[in-house]
C-alpha positions in Angstrom: -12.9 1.7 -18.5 -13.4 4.9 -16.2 -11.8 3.8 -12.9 -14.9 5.6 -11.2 -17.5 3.8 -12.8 -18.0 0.5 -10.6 -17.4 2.2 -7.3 -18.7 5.9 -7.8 -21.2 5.4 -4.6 -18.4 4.2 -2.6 -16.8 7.0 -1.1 -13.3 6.7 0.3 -12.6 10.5 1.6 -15.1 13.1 3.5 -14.1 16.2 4.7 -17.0 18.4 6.2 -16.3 21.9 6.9 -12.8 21.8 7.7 -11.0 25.3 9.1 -7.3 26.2 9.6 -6.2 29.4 10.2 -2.5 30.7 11.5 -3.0 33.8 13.1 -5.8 36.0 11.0 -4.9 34.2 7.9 -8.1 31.3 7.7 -6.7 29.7 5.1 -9.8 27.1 5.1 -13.0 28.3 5.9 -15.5 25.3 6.1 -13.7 23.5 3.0 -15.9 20.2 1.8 -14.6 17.7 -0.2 -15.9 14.1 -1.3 -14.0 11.6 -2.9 -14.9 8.6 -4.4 -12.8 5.1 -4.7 -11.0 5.0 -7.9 -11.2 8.8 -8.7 -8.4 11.1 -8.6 -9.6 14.3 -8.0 -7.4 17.5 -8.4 -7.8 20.5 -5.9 -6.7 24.1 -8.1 -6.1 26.7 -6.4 -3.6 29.6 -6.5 -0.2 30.0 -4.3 -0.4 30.1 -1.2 -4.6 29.4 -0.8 -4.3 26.0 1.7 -3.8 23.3 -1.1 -1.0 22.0 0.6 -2.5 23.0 4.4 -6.0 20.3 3.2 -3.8 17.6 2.8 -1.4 17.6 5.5 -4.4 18.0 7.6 -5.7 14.8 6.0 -2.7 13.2 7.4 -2.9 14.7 10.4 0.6 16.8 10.0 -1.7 19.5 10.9 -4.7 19.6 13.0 -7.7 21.4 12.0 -9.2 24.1 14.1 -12.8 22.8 13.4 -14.9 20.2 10.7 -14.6 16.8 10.2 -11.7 14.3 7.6 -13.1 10.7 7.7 -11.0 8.6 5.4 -12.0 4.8 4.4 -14.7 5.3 6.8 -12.6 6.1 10.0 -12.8 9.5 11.9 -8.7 10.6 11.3 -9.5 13.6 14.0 -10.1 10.8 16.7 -7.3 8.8 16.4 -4.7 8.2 18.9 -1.1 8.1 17.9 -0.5 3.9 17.3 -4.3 4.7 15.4 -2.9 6.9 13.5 0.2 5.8 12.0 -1.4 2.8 10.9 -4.1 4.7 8.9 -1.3 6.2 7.7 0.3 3.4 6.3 -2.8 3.1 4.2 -2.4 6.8 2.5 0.4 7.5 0.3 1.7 11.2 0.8 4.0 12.7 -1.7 5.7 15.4 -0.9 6.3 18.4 -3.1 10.1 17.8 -2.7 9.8 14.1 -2.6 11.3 14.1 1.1 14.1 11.7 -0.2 16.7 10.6 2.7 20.0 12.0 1.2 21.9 9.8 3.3 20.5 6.9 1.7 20.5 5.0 -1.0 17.3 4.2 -3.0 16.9 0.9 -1.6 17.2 2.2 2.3 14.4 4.6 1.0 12.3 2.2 0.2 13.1 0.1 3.0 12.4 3.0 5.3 8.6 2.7 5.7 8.5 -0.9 5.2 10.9 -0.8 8.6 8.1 0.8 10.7 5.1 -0.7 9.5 5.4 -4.3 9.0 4.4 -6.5 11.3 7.9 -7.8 13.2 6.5 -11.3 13.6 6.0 -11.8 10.1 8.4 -12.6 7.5 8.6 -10.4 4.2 10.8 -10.3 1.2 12.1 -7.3 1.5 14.6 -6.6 -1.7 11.7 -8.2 -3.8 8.6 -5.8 -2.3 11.6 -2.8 -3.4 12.2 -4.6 -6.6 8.4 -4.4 -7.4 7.9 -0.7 -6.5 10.9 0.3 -8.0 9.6 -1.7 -11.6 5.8 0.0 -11.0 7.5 3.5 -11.7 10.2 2.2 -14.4 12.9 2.5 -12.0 14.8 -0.7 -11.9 18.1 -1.2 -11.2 18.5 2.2 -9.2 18.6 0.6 -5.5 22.1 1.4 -4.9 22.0 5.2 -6.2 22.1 7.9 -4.3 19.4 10.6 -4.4 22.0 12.9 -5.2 22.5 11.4 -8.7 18.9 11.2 -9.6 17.1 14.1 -11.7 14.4 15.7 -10.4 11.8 13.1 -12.3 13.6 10.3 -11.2 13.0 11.3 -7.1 9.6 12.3 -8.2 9.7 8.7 -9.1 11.5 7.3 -6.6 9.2 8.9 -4.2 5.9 7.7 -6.0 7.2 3.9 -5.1 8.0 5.1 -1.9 4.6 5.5 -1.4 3.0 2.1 -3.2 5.3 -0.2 -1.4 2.8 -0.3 1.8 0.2 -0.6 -1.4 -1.8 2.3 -0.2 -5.7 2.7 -1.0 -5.4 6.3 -1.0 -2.7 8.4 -2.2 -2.2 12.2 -2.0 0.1 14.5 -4.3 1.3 18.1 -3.0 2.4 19.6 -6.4 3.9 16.6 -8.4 4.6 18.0 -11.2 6.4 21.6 -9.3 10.4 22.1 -11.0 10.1 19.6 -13.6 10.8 20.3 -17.5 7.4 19.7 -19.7 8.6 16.2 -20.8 8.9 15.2 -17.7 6.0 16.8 -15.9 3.9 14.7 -18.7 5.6 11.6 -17.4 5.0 12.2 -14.2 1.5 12.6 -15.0 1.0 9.5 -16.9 2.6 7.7 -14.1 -0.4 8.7 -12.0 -2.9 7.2 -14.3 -1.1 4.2 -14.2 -1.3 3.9 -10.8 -4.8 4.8 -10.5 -5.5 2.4 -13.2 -3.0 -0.4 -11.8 -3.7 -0.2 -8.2 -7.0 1.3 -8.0 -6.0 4.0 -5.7 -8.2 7.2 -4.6 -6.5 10.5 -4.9 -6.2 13.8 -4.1 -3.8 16.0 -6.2 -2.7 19.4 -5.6 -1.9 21.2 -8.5 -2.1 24.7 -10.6 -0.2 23.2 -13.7 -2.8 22.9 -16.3 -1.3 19.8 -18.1 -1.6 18.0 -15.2 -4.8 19.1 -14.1 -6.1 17.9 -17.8 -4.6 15.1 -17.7 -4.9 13.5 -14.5 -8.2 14.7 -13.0 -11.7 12.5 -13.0 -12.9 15.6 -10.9 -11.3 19.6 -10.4 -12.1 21.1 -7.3 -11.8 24.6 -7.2 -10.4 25.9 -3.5 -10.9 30.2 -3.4 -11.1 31.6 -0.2 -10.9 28.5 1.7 -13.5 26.8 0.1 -14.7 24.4 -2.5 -16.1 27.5 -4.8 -17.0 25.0 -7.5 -16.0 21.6 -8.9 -16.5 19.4 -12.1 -14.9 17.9 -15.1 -11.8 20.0 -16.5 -13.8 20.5 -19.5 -17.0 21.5 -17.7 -15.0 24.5 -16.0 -13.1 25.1 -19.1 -16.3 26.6 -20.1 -17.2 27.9 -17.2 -17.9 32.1 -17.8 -17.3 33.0 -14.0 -14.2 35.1 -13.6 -12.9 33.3 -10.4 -12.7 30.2 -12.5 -12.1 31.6 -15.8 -8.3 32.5 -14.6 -6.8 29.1 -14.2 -8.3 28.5 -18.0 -7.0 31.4 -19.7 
């Protein structure tokens, strides 16, 4: 079943004429984006175009100069700072390089955001809540490794469950497929299905690899010039005959 299909009016991220410029360089310029629960939505866009600058604003590791990011219905522009790490213990962020600790093992990781955002006066399970994300992305038994003896698929991994164990509604991707071999890249991208499919997560994933924008999006959203220049199904823009959209195709 289309993960989209029993929520598509239910919309989970909406970004209304966001801007961010550094110096004369606007790299978005009234950007507007929609997302609906369930749907992972990919944003293409060539290097260097604010892919990566949309989602950290998002977040909130950048502010915006102007426009409006409401996500699961709450204003992220007005939140104060307690506000705002808690909304973002609801939105999984992986990093292009998968931000591993290297001075700790898997499991201190894992442990790392489950440290600062669990509630003190409650008691939780810890090693089994790692256990569980490690087994979502087919990772068990690596809690006492060292991100220094994983491959680059295994921290993109190892990252991914990073992410789930505060079970995040929404989840953002800068590049996850970036340095890996084809083999893995495809991995990589079936892991995001299942946890679309598994824990009925939203996303937004920045990409320019084609395999994974085939695979993986529900929706492509086309960012030129700091704005949403088009958007619809990979195959819809595969046919597409404008030239600005025609180059990620050919």
């Amino acid at each position: 079943m289309n993960p989209m299909a029993e929520n598509r009016n239910e919309t989970v991220i909406e970004i209304r004429n966001l801007e961010k410029s550094f110096g004369e360089n606007h790299v978005l310029a009234g950007f507007n984006l929609v997302v609906n629960k369930g749907e992972n939505v990919v944003v293409l866009g060539r290097s260097g175009t604010g892919k990566s600058v949309l989602i950290k604003c998002i977040v909130r590791l950048l502010d915006p100069h102007a426009g409006t990011i409401h996500v699961l219905g709450t204003n992220m522009l007005d939140l104060k700072q307690e506000e705002l790490d808690n909304m973002r213990a609801k939105i999984g962020f992986l990093f292009q390089s998968s931000a591993l600790y290297d001075s700790m093992t898997v499991q201190e990781n894992l442990e790392f955001p489950l440290r600062r955002h669990l509630k003190r006066n409650v008691k939780y399970d810890i090693a089994k809540m790692v256990d569980d994300a490690l087994l979502s992305v087919g990772l068990k038994g690596t809690q006492k490794m060292s991100p220094a003896e994983l491959s680059g698929g295994m921290r993109k991994r190892i990252g991914i469950a990073r992410t789930l164990i505060l079970n995040p509604e929404v989840m953002l991707y800068d590049e996850p497929t970036t340095g890996l071999d084809p083999v893995t890249g495809r991995e990589i991208n079936h892991l995001m299905l299942e946890v679309q499919e598994k824990f009925r997560t939203s996303s937004i994933i920045i990409s320019h690899d084609m395999n994974c924008v085939r695979m993986t999006a529900n929706r492509v959203v086309v960012l030129i010039e700091g704005k949403n220049y088009a958007e619809g199904t990979y195959d819809d823009l595969k046919k597409s005959q404008d030239k600005n959209i025609k180059q990620f195709f050919d």
